[in-house]
C-alpha positions as CSV (number, residue, x, y, z in Angstrom):
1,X,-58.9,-1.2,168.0
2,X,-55.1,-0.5,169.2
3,X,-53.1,1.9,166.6
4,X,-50.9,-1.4,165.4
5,X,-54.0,-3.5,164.5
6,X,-55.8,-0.6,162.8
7,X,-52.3,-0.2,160.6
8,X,-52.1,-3.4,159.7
9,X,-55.8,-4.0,158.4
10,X,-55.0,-0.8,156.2
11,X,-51.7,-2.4,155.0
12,X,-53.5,-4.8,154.5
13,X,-56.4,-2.8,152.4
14,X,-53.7,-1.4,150.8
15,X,-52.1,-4.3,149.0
16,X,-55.2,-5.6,147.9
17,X,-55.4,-2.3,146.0
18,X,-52.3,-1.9,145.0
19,X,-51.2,-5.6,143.8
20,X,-53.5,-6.4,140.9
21,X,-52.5,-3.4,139.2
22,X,-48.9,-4.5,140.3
23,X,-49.3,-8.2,138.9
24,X,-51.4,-7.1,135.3
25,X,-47.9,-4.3,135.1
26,X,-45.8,-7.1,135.3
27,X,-47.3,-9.6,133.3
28,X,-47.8,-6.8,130.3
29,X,-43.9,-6.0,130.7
30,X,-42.9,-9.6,130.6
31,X,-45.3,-10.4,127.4
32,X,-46.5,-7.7,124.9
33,X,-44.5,-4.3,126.8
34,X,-41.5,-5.1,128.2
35,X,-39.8,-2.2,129.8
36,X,-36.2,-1.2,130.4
37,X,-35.2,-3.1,133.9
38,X,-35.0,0.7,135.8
39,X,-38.1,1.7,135.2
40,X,-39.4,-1.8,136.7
41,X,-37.8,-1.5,139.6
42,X,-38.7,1.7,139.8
43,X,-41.9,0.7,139.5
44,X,-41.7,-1.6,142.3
45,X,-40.2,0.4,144.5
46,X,-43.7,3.3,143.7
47,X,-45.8,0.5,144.2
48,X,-44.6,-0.4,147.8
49,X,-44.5,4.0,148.3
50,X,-48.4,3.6,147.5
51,X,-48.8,0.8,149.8
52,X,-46.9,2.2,152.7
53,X,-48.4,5.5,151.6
54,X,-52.2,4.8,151.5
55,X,-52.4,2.3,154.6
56,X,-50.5,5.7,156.5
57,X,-52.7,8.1,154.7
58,X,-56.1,5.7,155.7
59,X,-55.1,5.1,159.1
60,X,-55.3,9.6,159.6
61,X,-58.3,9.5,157.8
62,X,-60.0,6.9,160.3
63,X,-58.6,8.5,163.4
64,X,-58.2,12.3,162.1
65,X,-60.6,12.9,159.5
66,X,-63.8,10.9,160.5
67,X,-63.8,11.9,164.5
68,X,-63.7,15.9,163.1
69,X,-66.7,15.2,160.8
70,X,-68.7,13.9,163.4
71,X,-67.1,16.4,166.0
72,X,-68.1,19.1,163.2
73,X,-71.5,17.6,162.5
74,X,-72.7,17.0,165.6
75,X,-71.9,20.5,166.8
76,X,-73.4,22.2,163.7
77,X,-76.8,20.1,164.1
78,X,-77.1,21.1,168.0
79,X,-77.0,24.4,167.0
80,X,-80.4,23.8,164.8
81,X,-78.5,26.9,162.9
82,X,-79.5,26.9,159.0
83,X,-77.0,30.0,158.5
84,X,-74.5,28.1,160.6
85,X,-74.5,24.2,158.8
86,X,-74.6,26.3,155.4
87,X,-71.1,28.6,156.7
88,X,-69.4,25.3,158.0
89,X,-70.0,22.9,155.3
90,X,-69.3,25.6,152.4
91,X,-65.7,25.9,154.3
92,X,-65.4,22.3,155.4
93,X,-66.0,21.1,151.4
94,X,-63.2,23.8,150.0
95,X,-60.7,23.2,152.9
96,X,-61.4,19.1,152.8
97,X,-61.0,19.2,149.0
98,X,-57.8,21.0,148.9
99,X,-56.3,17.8,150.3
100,X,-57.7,15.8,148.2
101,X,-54.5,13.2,146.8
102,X,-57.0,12.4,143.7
103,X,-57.1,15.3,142.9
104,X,-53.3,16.4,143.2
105,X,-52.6,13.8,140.9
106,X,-55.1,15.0,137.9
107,X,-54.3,18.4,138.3
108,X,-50.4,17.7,137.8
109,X,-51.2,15.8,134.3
110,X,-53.5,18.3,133.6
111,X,-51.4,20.6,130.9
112,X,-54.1,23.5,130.7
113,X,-55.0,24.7,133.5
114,X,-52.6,25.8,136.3
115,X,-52.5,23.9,139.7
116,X,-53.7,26.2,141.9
117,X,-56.6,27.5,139.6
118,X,-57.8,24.1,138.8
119,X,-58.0,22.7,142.8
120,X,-59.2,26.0,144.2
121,X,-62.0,25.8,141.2
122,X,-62.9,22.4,142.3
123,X,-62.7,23.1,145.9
124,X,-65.8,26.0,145.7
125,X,-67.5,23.7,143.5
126,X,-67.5,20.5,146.6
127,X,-67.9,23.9,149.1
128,X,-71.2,25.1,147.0
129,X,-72.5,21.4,146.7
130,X,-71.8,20.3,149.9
131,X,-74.6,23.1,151.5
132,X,-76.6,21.6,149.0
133,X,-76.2,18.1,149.9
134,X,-77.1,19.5,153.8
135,X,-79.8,21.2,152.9
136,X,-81.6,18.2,150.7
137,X,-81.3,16.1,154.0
138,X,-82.5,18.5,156.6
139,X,-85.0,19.5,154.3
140,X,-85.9,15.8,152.9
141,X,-85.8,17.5,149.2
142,X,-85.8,14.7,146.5
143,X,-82.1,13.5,145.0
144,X,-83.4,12.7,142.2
145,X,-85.3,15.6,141.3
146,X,-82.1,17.2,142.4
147,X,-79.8,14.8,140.3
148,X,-82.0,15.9,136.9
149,X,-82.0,19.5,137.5
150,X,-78.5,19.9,137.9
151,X,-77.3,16.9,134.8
152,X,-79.5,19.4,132.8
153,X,-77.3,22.4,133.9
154,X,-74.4,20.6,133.5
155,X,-74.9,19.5,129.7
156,X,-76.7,23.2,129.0
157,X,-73.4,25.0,130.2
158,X,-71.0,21.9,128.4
159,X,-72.4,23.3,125.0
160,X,-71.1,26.9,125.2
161,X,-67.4,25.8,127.0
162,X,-64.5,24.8,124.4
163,X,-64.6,20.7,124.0
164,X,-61.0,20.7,125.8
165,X,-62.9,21.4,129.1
166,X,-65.3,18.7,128.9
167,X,-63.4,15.7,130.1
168,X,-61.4,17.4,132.9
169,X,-64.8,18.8,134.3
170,X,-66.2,14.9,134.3
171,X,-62.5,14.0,135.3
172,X,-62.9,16.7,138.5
173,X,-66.0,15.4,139.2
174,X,-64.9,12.0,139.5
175,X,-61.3,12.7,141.5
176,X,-63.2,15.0,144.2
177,X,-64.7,12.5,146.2
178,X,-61.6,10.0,147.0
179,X,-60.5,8.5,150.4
180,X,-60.3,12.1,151.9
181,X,-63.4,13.7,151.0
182,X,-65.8,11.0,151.3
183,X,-65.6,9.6,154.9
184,X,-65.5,13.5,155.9
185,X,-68.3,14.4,154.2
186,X,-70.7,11.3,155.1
187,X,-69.5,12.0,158.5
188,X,-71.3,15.4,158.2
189,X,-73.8,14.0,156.4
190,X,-75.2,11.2,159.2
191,X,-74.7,14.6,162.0
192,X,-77.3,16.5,159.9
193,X,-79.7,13.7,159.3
194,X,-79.9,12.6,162.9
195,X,-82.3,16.0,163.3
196,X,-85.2,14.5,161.6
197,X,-86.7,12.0,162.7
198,X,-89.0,10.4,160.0
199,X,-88.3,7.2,158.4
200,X,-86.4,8.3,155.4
201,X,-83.8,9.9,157.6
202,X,-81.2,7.5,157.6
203,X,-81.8,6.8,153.4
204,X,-81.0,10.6,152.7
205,X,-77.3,10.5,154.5
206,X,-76.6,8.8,151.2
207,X,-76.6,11.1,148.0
208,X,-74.0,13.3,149.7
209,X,-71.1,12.0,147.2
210,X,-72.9,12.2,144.4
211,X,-74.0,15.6,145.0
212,X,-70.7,16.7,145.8
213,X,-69.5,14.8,142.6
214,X,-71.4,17.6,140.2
215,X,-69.8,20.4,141.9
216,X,-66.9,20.2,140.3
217,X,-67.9,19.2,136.7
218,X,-70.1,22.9,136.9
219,X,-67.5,24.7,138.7
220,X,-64.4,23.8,136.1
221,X,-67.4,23.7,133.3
222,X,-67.5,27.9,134.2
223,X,-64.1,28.2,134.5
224,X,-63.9,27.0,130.7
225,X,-66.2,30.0,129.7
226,X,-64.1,33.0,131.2
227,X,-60.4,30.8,131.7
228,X,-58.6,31.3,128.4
229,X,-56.8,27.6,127.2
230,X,-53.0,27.9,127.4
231,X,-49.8,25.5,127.5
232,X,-49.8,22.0,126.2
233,X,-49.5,18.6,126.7
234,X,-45.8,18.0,127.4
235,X,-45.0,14.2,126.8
236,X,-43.9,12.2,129.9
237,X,-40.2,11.7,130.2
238,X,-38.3,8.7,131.1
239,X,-35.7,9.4,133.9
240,X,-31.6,8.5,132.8
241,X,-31.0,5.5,135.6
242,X,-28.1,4.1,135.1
243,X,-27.8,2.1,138.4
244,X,-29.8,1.6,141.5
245,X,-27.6,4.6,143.2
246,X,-29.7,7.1,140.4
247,X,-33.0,5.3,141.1
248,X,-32.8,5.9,144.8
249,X,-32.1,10.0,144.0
250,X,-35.2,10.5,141.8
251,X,-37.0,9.3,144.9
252,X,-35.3,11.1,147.9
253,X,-34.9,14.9,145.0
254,X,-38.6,14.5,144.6
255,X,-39.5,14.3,148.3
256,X,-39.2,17.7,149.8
257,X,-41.7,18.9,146.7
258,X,-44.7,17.2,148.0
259,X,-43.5,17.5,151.7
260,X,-44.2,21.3,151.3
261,X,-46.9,20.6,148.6
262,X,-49.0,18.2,151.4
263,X,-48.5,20.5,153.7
264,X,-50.2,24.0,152.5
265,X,-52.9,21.2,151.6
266,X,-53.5,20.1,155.5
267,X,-52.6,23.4,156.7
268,X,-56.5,24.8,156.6
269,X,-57.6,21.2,158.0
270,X,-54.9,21.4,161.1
271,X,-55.8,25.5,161.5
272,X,-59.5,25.0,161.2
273,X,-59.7,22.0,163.2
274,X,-57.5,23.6,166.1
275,X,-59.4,27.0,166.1
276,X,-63.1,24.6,166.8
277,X,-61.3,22.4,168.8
278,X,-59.9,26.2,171.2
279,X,-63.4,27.8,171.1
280,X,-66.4,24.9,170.5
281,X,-65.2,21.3,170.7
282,X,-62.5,21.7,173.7
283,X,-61.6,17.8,173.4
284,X,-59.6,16.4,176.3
285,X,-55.8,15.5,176.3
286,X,-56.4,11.9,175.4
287,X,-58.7,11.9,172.4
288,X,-57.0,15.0,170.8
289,X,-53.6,13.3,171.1
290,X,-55.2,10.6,168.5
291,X,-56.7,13.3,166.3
292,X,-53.2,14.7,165.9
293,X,-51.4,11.4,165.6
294,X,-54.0,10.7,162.8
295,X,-52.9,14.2,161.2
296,X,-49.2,13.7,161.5
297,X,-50.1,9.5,159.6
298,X,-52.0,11.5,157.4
299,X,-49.4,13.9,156.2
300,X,-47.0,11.4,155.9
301,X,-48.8,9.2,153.9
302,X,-49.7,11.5,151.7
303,X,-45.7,12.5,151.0
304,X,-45.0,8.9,150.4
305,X,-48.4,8.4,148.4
306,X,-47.9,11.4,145.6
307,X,-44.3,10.5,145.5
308,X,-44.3,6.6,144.9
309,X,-46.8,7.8,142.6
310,X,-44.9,10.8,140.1
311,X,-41.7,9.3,140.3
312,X,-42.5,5.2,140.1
313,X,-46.4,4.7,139.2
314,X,-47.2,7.2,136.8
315,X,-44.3,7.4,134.2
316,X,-44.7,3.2,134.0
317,X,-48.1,3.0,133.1
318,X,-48.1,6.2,130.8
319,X,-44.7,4.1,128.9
320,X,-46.7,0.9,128.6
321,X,-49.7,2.9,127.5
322,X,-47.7,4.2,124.9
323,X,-45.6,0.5,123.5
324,X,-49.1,-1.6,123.3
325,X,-50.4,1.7,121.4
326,X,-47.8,2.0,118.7
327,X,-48.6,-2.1,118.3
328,X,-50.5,-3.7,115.4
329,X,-52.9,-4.7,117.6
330,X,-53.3,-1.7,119.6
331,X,-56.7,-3.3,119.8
332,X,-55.9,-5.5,122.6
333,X,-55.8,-2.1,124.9
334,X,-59.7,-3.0,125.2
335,X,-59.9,-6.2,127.1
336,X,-56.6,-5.4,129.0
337,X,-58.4,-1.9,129.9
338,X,-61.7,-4.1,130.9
339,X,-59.5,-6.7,133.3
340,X,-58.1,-4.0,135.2
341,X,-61.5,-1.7,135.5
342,X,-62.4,-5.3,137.0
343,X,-59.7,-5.7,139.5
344,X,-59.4,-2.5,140.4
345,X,-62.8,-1.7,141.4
346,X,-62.8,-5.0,143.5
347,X,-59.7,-4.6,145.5
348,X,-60.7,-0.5,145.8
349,X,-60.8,0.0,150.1
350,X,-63.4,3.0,149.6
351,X,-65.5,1.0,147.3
352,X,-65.1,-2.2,150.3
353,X,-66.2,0.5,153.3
354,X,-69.2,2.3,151.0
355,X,-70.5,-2.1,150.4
356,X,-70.0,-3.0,153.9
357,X,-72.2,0.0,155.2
358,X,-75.0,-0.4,152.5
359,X,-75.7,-3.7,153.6
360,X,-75.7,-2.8,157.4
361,X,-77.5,0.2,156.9
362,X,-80.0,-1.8,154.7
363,X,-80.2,-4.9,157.5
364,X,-78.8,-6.8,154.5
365,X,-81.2,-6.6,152.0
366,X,-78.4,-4.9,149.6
367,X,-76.0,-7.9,149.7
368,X,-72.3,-6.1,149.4
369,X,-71.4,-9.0,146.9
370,X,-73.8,-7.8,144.4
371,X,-73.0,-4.2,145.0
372,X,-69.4,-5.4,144.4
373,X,-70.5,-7.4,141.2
374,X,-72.3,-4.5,139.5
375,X,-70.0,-2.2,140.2
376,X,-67.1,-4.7,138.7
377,X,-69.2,-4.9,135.4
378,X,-70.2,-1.2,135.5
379,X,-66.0,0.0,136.0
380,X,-65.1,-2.8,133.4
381,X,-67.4,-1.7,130.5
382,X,-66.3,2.1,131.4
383,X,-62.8,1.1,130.5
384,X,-63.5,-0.8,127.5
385,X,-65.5,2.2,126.5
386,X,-62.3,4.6,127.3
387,X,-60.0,2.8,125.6
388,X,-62.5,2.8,121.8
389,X,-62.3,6.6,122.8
390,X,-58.6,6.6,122.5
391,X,-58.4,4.1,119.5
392,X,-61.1,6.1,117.5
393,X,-61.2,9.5,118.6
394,X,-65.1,10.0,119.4
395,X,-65.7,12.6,121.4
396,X,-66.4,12.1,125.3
397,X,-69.7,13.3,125.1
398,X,-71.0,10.8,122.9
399,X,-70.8,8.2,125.8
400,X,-71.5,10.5,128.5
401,X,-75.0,12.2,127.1
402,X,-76.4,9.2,126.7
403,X,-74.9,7.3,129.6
404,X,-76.2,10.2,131.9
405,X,-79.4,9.7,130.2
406,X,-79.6,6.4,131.3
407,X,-78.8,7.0,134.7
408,X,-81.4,9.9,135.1
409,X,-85.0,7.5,133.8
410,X,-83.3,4.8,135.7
411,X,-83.9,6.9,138.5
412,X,-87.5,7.2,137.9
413,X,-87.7,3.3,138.2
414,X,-85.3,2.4,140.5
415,X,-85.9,2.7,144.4
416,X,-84.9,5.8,145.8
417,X,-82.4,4.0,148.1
418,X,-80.9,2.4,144.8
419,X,-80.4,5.8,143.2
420,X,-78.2,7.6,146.0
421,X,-76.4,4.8,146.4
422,X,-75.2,4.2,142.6
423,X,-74.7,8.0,142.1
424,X,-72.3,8.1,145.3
425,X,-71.1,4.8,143.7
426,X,-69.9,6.7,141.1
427,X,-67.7,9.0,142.5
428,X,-66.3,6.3,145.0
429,X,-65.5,4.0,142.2
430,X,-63.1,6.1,140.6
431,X,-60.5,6.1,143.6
432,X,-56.5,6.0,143.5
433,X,-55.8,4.0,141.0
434,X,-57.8,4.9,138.3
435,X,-56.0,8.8,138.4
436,X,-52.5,7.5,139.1
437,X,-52.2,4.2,136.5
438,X,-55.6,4.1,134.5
439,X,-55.2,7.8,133.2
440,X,-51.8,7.7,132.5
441,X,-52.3,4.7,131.0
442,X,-54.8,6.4,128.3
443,X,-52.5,9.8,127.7
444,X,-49.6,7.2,126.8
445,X,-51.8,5.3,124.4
446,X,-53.5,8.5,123.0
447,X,-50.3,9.5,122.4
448,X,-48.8,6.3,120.5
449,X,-52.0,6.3,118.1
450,X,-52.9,9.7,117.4
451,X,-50.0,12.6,118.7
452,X,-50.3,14.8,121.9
453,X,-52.7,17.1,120.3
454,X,-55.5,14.5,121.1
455,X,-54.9,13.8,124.8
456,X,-56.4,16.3,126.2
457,X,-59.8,15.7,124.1
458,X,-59.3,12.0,124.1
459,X,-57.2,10.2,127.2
460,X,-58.8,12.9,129.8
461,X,-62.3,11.0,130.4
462,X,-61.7,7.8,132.0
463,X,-61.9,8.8,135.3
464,X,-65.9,10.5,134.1
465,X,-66.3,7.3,132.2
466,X,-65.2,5.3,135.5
467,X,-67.7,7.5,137.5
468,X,-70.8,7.2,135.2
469,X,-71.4,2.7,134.9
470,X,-72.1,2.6,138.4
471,X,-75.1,4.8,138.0
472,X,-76.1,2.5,135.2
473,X,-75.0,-0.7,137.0
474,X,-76.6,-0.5,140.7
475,X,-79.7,1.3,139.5
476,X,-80.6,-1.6,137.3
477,X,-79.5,-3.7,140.3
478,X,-82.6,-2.2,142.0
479,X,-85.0,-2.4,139.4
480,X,-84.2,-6.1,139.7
481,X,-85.0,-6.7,143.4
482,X,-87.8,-4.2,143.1
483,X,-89.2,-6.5,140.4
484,X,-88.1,-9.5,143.0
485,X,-89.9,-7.9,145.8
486,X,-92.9,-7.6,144.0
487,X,-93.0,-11.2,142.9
488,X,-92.5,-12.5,146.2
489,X,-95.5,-10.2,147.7
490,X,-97.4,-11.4,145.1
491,X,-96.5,-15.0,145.9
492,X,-97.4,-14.2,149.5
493,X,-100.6,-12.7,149.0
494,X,-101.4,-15.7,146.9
495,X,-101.1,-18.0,149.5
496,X,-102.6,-15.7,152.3
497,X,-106.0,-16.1,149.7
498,X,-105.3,-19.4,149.6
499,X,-105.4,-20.0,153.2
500,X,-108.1,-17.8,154.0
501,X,-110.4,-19.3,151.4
502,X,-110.5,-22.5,153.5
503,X,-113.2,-22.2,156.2
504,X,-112.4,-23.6,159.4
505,X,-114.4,-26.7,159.0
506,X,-112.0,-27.4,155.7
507,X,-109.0,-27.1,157.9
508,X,-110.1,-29.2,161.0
509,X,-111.1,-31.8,158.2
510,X,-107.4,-31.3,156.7
């Protein structure tokens, strides 16, 4: 595919993410939140930043990110090294994770933890679960046995860490495994399985997400039991515009921040990548051009990604957030919550790319429309669930426990195939949007109804709530076609008796 065509299917990609949140904004503002005419240009002008941005930022990740997994992968397999696939994929997961732009967005709203701890906390976590991952698929150990043993660690350590940690370690969890992390990692992850060469080979690549999705939630869940709590929420501000001139500054100040910020992220990608490129790899001229054209689209998209976001996304939805929750009928943030998990989730390019190669990798008998079906209900009833949070105050864990629950005997019933594909589900769900408008969204609302004290406990959450349906959602979707496998072998065998209870004088007769 020529470098035009491939930017134009991700601009493409792009807008379909980007424009239902864009339409529900501007229907909100010209009904029940109407907003000052700045901020909505402002808006508008983020929105198009995302666009641009993420159709850049996709384009390096397809030509950049995915050819040094398998590069990586493929290497670390030949070398039938266990001490060698451990080394690389601890690194690979901190260094691929620092980059993360899901995660550079929570930890900015986050008010109690500083940058640098939170990332590089979440970073070891992905490292740590990442060998994990590896290991479970070149030593066909069981994800869900896995999955059980680590959810128990998870809610064991969540009871001794102060409740303000709790939603950010889900929240982590959820950011970690965006459009950076996950083609990388799967990349890695189909390099490793191609060593065995059973039947259930190609099954365990998936899981890999979902594994690196607990990481985090343990690693932060530690921090909260030796990182003493400090600083608080500051509200969101609403830039002074008074003309286009002043719009157009906020834009170009902000610029050179995440210019230097994107680049220490990609610096340990660019250094690690050139360093196996000089002693293992040694590409030729041609394909290692493309690698670092897909860097230099990368970083680029990523400086016009975080700053359409911080200076035009994020302050809009945390203002609207905050008019329909000092409303009367603050009620209503429920279904408008639940038509946007909808959309969202739909219109999600990682969620389209994680559909499509279920249904190739299961010759079609996963149907990418009811993946996209279940996981529309699953992100829509996560959101509705989010937004009671914020209206009533109930603690996070009150949905996740028994959500969690849920998930974990589903996986006793569910085929195995089903499981790793809702638990990576999860963490793919909860992509771009849901960090940058959704969250936002929440802290603005929280804030309306019940002070700042409360968003930390109560508007930090929705991206864990976003991450958990899915396991819910797909796993009951295969306990249905199990059930509708079974009838239709039944049928089968029914008429095979049939048939062979004629004798061949009955059949010459018939």
């Amino acid at each position: 595919m020529s470098n035009k065509k491939l930017l134009n299917e991700k601009l493409n990609e792009a807008l379909t993410s980007v424009l239902p949140i864009t339409v529900i904004v501007l229907l909100l503002c010209f009904t029940i939140a109407p907003i000052p005419n700045n901020m909505l240009v402002s808006f508008l002008t983020g929105a198009v930043m995302l666009i641009v941005g993420m159709a850049f930022f996709t384009v390096g990740a397809d030509t950049a990110m995915t050819p040094i997994g398998n590069k990586v992968g493929s290497c670390i397999t030949k070398s039938k090294s266990v001490w060698v696939i451990v080394f690389v994929s601890f690194l690979l997961g901190v260094i691929i994770t620092i980059s993360e732009p899901d995660l550079t967005v929570l930890a900015n709203q986050v008010p109690t933890i500083p940058n640098a701890v939170l990332i590089g906390t979440v970073a070891v976590g992905v490292g740590v679960f990442l060998v994990i991952a590896m290991l479970r698929i070149l030593f066909g150990i069981s994800l869900s046995t896995l999955l059980i043993g680590f959810y128990i660690i998870v809610f064991g350590l969540a009871m001794f860490v102060p409740k303000d940690f709790w939603a950010i370690a889900f929240d982590s969890g959820g950011v970690t495994t965006g459009p950076m992390t996950v083609p990388f990692i799967m990349a890695l992850g189909v390099g490793v399985s191609s060593i065995r060469s059973d039947r259930h080979a190609s099954n365990d690549s998936f899981g890999l997400v979902a594994l690196c999705s607990i990481g985090p939630i343990i690693s932060v869940l530690i921090l909260g039991l030796i990182f003493p709590t400090e600083g608080a929420y500051v509200p969101v501000e609403i830039p002074e515009m008074e003309h286009s001139r002043d719009m157009i500054a906020l834009f170009i100040e902000a610029v050179p921040e995440y210019v230097k910020e994107v680049g220490v992220a990609l610096a340990p990608i660019v250094v690690f990548f050139f360093l196996f490129n000089t002693f293992i790899i040694k590409l030729k001229k041609r394909p290692l051009i493309k690698i670092i054209a897909g860097l230099v689209a990368a970083y680029l998209g990523l400086v016009l990604f975080l700053t359409g976001v911080n200076v035009g996304f994020m302050p809009v939805g945390n203002y609207i957030g905050k008019i329909i929750g000092g409303t009367s009928y603050a009620w209503i943030l429920v279904p408008i919550a639940m038509v946007i998990g909808y959309y969202i989730v739909k219109a999600e390019p990682a969620v389209h790319v994680l559909n499509k190669q279920v249904e190739e990798m299961t010759a079609g008998t996963i149907p990418a429309k009811a993946m996209e079906r279940f996981l529309s209900i699953g992100v829509a009833t996560s959101l509705a669930l989010a937004m009671i949070r914020v209206l009533t105050g109930i603690s996070v864990m009150y949905f996740l426990v028994p959500g969690y629950l849920a998930a974990l005997i589903l996986t006793r019933f569910a085929p195995k195939i089903f499981t790793s594909i809702a638990f990576d589900s999860g963490g793919v769900a909860s992509g771009p949007m849901t960090a940058t408008f959704l969250l936002p969204f929440a802290m603005g609302a929280c804030e309306a109804i019940g002070g700042v004290d409360r968003i930390v406990t109560d508007a930090f959450g929705v991206v864990a709530m976003v991450a958990m349906t899915p396991l819910i959602t797909i796993q009951i979707l295969g306990v249905e076609y199990r059930i509708k496998t079974r009838r239709e072998q039944a049928a089968r065998e029914r008429v095979q008796s049939t048939i062979s209870a004629y004798t061949d004088e009955d059949i010459i007769e018939l």
